[in-house]
Every structure is written in C-alpha cells, then in structure tokens.
C-alpha positions in Angstrom: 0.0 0.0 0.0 1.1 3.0 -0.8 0.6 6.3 0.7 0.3 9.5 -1.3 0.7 13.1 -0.1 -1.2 15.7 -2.2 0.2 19.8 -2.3 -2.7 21.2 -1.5 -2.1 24.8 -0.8 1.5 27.0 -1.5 2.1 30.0 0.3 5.7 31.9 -0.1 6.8 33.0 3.3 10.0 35.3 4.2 12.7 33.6 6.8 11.2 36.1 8.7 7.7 35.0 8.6 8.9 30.9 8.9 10.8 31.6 12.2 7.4 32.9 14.1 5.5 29.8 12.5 8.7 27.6 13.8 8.8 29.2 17.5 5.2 28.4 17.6 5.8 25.0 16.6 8.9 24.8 19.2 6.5 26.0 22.2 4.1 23.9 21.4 6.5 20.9 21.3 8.3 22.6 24.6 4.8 21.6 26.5 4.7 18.3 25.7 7.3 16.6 27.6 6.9 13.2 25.5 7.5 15.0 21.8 10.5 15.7 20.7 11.8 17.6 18.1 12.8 15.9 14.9 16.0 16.7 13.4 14.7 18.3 10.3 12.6 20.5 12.3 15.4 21.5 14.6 18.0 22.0 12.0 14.7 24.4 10.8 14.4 26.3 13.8 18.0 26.7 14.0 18.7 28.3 10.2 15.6 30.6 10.8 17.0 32.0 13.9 20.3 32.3 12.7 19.1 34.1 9.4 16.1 36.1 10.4 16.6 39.6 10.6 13.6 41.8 10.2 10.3 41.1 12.1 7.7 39.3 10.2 5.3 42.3 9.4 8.3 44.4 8.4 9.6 41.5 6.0 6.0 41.6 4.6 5.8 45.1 4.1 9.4 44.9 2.8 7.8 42.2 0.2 4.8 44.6 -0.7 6.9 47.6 -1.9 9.4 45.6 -4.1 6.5 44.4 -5.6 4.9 48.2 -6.0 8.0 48.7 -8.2 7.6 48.8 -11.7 10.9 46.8 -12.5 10.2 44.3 -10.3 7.3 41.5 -11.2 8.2 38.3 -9.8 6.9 37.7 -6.3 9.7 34.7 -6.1 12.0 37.3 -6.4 11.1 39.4 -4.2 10.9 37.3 -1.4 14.7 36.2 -2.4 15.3 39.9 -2.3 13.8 40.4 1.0 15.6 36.6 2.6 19.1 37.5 1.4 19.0 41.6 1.9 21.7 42.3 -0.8 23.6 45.7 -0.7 25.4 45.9 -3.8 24.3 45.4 -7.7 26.2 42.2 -7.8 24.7 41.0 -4.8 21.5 41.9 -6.4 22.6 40.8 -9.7 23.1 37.0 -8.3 19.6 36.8 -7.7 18.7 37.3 -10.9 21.3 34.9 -12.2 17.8 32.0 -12.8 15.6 34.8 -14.6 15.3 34.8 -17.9 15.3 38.9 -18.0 18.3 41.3 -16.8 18.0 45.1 -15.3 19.4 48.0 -16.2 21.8 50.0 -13.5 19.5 52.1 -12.5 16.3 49.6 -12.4 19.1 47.8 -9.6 20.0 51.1 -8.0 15.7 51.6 -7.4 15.6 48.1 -5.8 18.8 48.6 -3.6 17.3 52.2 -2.2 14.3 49.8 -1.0 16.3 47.3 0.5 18.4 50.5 2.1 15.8 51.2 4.3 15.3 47.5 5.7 18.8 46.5 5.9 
C-alpha cells in the first residue's frame, strides 16, 4: 500500500515570517514533555533564527513595496530579495542569475534604495 501526499495549498513565506511559524511550533512541542523535536525541524528552527533579521510584518511590508515597483514583477524574487537583503548590484545581480530577463543600472539602484531602508 502506498501512501500518497497531495500539495494542497502554496504559500511563499520570508525567513522572517517561517521563524514565528517555527517558535510556535517549538512551544508547542516545549509543553509536551513526551514530543521531541525531529531533526529536520530542529536544524529548521536553528537556520531561521540564525538568518532572520527583520520582524515578520516588516519583512512583509518589505515584500509589498518591491512588488509596488515597476521593474520588479516576480513575487519569487522578491521574497529572495527580502531573505538575502543584498547591498550591492552584484549582490542583487546574483539573484537574478535564474531569470530569464536582466536590469538596467538604475532599475538595480531603485531596488537597492528599497532594501536600504530594511537592511
């Protein structure tokens, strides 16, 4: 017999955002003497806290004005903009490297004045 998981429902999330899902899920694990945590969800636990570094609601707003931009379409993107917080073009450059589109200079420099506030 074989057991089949289904997808149903995708939601992108910042590191930010995962962390205060995963401390929930660490609390709630923290009560229950008998459960321990697995070591999937510990290593988890242990990269969001180590790379988290704006609050969830800030990461989100962070994620709603790249996407106000008018260079910037992909939502994918943006939350890779938002998880990694590059400071320079290269940086920023890097994680277009997968698109299939490039940006100017100055489409780069109107991103990195966005992710000057957060960072």
């Amino acid at each position: 017999m074989t057991i089949f998981k289904e997808t149903v429902e995708t939601e992108p999330l910042t590191v930010s955002e995962a962390k205060e899902l995963l401390s929930e899920v660490e609390a709630e694990r923290a009560l229950d003497e008998d459960r321990e945590l697995r070591f999937e969800l510990a290593r988890a636990i242990e990269h969001t806290n180590r790379f988290a570094v704006l609050e969830p609601e800030e990461s989100r707003e962070f994620v709603t004005e790249l996407l106000d931009l008018d260079v910037l379409d992909d939502e994918s993107v943006a939350y890779k903009i938002v998880d990694l917080l590059p400071r320079t073009r290269t940086e920023l450059r890097s994680v277009f490297a997968n698109e299939r589109y490039a940006l100017s200079g100055d489409e780069l420099d109107e991103i990195l004045d966005v992710v000057a506030k957060y960072a």
